[in-house]
N, C-alpha and C positions, 0 to 999 in steps of 0.2 A: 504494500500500500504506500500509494505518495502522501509526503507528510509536510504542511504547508508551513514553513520557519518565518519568524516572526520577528526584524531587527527591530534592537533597541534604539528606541526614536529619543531624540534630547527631550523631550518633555514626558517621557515615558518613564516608568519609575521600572525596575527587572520583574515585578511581581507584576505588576499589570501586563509586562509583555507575555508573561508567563501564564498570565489568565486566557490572553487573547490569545496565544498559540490553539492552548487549551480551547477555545472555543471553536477555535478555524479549524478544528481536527477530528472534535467530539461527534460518532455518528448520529448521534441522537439530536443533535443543535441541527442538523442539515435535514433528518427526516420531518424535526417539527416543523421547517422551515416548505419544506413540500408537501408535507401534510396539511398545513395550517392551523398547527396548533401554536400557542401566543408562549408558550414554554416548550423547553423541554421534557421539563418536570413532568407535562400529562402521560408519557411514558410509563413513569414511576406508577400511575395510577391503574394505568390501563392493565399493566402486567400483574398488580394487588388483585384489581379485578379479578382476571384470568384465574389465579391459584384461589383465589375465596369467591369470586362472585356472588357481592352484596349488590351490584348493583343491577339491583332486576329490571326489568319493562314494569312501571307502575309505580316505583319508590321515589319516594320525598325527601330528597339531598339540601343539607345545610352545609357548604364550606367554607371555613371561616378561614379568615384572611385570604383573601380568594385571589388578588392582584396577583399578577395581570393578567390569569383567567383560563389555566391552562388548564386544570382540575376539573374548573367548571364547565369547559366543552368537553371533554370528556363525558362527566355526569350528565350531561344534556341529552348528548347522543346515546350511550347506554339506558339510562331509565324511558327514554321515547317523549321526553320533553317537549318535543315539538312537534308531534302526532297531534292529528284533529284529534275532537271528543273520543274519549274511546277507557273502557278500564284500565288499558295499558298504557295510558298518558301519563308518563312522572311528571315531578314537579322540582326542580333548582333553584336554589333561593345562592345566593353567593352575598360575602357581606366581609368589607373590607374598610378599614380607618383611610385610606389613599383615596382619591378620586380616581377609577380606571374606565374603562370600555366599555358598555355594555357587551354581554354574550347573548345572541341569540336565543331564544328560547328559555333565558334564565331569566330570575327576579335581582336585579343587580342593586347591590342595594350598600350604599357609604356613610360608613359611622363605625362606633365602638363594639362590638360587642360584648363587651363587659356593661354596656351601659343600660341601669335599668329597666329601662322600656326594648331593649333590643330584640328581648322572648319575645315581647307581643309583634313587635314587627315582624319577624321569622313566621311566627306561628299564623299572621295573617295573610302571608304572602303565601304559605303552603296549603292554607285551609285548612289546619289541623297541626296534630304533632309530626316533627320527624321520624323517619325510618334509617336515616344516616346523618352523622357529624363527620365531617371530613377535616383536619387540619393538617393543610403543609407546612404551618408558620416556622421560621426560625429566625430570631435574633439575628442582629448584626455581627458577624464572629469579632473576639474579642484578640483570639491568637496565642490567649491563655485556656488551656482544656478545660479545667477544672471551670472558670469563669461561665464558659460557654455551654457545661453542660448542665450548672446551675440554671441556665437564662433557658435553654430547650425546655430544659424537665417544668421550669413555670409555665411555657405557655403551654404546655402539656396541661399542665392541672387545670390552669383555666380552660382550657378546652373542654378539658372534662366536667368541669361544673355547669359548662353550658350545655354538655350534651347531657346532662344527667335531668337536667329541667326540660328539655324539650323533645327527648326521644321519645316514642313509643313503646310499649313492651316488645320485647324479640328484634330492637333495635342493634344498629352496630356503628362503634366507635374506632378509626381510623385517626393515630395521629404519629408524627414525627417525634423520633427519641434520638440519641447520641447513643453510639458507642459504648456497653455497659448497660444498656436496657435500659427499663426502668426503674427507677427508685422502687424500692419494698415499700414504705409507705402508699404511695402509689397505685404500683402493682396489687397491694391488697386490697384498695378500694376498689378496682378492675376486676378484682375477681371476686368483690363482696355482690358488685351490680349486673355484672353477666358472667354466662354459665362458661366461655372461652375465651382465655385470652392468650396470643400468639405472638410471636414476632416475627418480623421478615425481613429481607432487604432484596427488592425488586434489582433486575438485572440492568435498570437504566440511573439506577444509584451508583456514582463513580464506587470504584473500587477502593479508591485512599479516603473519598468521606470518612466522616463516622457517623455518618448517620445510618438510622432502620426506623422501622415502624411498629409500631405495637396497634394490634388488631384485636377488639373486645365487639364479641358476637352475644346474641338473645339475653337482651339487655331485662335487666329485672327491675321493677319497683320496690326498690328497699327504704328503708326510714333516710339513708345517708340521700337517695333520691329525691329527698322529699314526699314519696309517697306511703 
């Protein structure tokens, strides 16, 4: 394979060139690019799918921190989003603090979602509870491990307190972890509120990340739930 080298330009710092090599190289930047997906990242999603397939024809997708939307075309196309009426029409809600694009067939929707009112928004834009919480979020890396996998495991939890309000029963919980899994504290809450919980690392997740995934299927109503 040719491999496209990347000189160092005077306002170029070795790390950015090293990004950009990295980018100009990566199969996955070029299929999303002919694909037309707004990331790479949907990759990642689309192959989770594949091995768990949560996302049915008819499911109710919330992804949180959704910019710039890669996840949520994905979701779109899989659950059938944008099917006329029909039982098998899902429904995409995407919901991110950035101002981005609308997606197609989704509920695109800018704000906190930590912020109070954000359940009721979600839950009116789905017509109901969810069937999936999706998060791909991660912190700005810090370059120190320990720092960075503090800042993942948070929006982990927060994720999780948002899917634990707005799932359905037999729901599933999809979010980005570091290297090391996830915290036991954590993890026990995951497997206090659904009956499986897995981890994975899809084959469009570089090989040096440290990132994986932690996958919490047939979500229960426990007290920690709220219900």
């Amino acid at each position: 394979m040719l491999t496209t080298r990347v000189k160092t330009a005077a306002k170029r710092s070795v790390s950015s060139t090293r990004w950009l090599q990295r980018q100009l190289n990566d199969p996955y930047v070029a299929a999303a690019k002919q694909q037309g997906y707004r990331s790479r990242a949907a990759f990642k999603l689309l192959q989770l799918d594949q091995r768990f397939g949560f996302l049915k024809p008819g499911t109710r997708v919330v992804d949180l921190g959704a910019a710039p939307g890669g996840w949520t075309q994905v979701a779109v196309a899989r659950v059938g989003a944008t099917l006329a009426s029909s039982p098998r029409k899902g429904k995409v809600v995407g919901i991110d603090i950035l101002a981005w694009d609308p997606v197609p067939g989704a509920v695109t929707l800018v704000g906190d979602f930590l912020d109070p009112l954000a359940v009721a928004r979600v839950e009116e834009a789905l017509n109901g509870p969810a069937d999936v919480v999706l998060s791909d979020m991660a912190a700005p890396a810090t370059g120190h491990a320990a720092t960075d996998h503090l800042r993942i495991m948070h929006l982990c939890e927060v994720a999780l307190d948002f899917a634990l309000t707005v799932l359905a029963p037999g729901g599933t919980f999809l979010a980005k972890v570091f290297k090391g899994g996830t915290e036991q504290a954590l993890l026990a809450r995951l497997k206090q509120n659904f009956t499986a919980v897995r981890h994975a690392k899809p084959a469009a997740s570089r090989q040096e990340s440290a990132e994986t995934y932690v996958i919490a299927t047939g979500f229960k109503r426990t007290p920690d739930a709220g219900g």
